[in-house]
C-alpha positions as CSV (number, residue, x, y, z in Angstrom):
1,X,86.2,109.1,88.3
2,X,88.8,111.5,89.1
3,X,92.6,110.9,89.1
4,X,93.2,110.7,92.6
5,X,90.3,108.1,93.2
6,X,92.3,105.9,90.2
7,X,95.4,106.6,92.7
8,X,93.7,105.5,95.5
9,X,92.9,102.2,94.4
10,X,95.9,101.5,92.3
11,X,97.7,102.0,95.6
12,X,95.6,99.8,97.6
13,X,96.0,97.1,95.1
14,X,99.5,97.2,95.0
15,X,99.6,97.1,98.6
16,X,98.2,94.1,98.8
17,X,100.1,92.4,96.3
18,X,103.1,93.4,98.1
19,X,101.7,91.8,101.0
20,X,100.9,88.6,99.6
21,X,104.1,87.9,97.4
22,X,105.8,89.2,100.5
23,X,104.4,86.4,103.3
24,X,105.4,83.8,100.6
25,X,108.4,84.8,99.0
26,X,110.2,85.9,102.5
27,X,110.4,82.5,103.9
28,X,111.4,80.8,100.6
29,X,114.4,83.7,100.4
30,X,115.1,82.9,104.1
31,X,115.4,79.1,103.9
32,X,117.3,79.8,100.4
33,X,120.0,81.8,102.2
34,X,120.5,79.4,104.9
35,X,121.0,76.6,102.2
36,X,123.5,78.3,100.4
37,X,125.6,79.2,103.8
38,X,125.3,75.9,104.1
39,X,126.4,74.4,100.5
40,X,129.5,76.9,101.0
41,X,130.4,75.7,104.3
42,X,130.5,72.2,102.9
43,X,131.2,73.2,99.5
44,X,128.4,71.1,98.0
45,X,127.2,72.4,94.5
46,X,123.9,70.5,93.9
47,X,120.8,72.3,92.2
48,X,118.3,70.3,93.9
49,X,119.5,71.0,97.6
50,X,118.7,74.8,97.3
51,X,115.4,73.9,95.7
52,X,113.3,71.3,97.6
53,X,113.7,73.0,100.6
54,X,112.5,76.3,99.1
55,X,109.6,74.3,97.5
56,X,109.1,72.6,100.6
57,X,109.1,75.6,102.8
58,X,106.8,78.0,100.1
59,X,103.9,75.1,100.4
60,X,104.1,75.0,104.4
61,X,103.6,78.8,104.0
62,X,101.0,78.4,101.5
63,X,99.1,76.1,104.1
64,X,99.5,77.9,106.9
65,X,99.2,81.3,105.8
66,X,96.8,80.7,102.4
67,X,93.0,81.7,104.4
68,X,94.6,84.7,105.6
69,X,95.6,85.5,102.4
70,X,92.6,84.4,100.6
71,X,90.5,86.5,103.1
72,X,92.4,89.8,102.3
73,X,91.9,89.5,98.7
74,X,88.4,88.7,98.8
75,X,88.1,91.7,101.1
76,X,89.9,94.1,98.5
77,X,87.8,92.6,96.1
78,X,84.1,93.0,97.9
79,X,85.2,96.4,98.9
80,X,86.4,97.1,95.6
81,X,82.8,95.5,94.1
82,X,81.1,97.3,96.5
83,X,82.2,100.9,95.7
84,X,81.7,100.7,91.5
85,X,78.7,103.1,92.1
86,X,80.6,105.5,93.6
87,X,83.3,105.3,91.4
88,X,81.3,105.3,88.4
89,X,79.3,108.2,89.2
């Protein structure tokens, strides 16, 4: 297995970790930001109001988005299955 081939698939995996912590995490941060405009606009200081809607808007991600997601890991992961003769040897 040569150094660039290690590369290569280090790349690819962090590519796609990027991508899924990225579908998930950018609506959460979106809806966070809005809240707290929002609790300084009103000047409301309560824990809980930044987080249920966070929580809230993660899970409708999850549901929406989660086969897409699943499906592009198990891709990596067949494709990655698949080529162990080639990177062995």
């Amino acid at each position: 297995m040569s150094p660039e081939m290690v590369m290569t698939i280090a790349n690819q995996a962090l590519e796609i970790v990027l991508l899924l912590t990225g579908v998930i995490l950018l609506p959460a941060l979106a809806v966070g930001l809005l809240v707290s405009m929002f609790q300084a606009a009103t000047q409301l200081n309560e824990q809980t109001l930044s987080f249920i809607p966070k929580l809230a808007v993660t899970f409708i991600t999850l549901m929406v988005a989660g086969s897409w997601l699943l499906q592009l890991l198990m891709t990596y992961t067949k494709r990655l299955i698949a080529d162990i003769p080639m990177i062995i040897g």
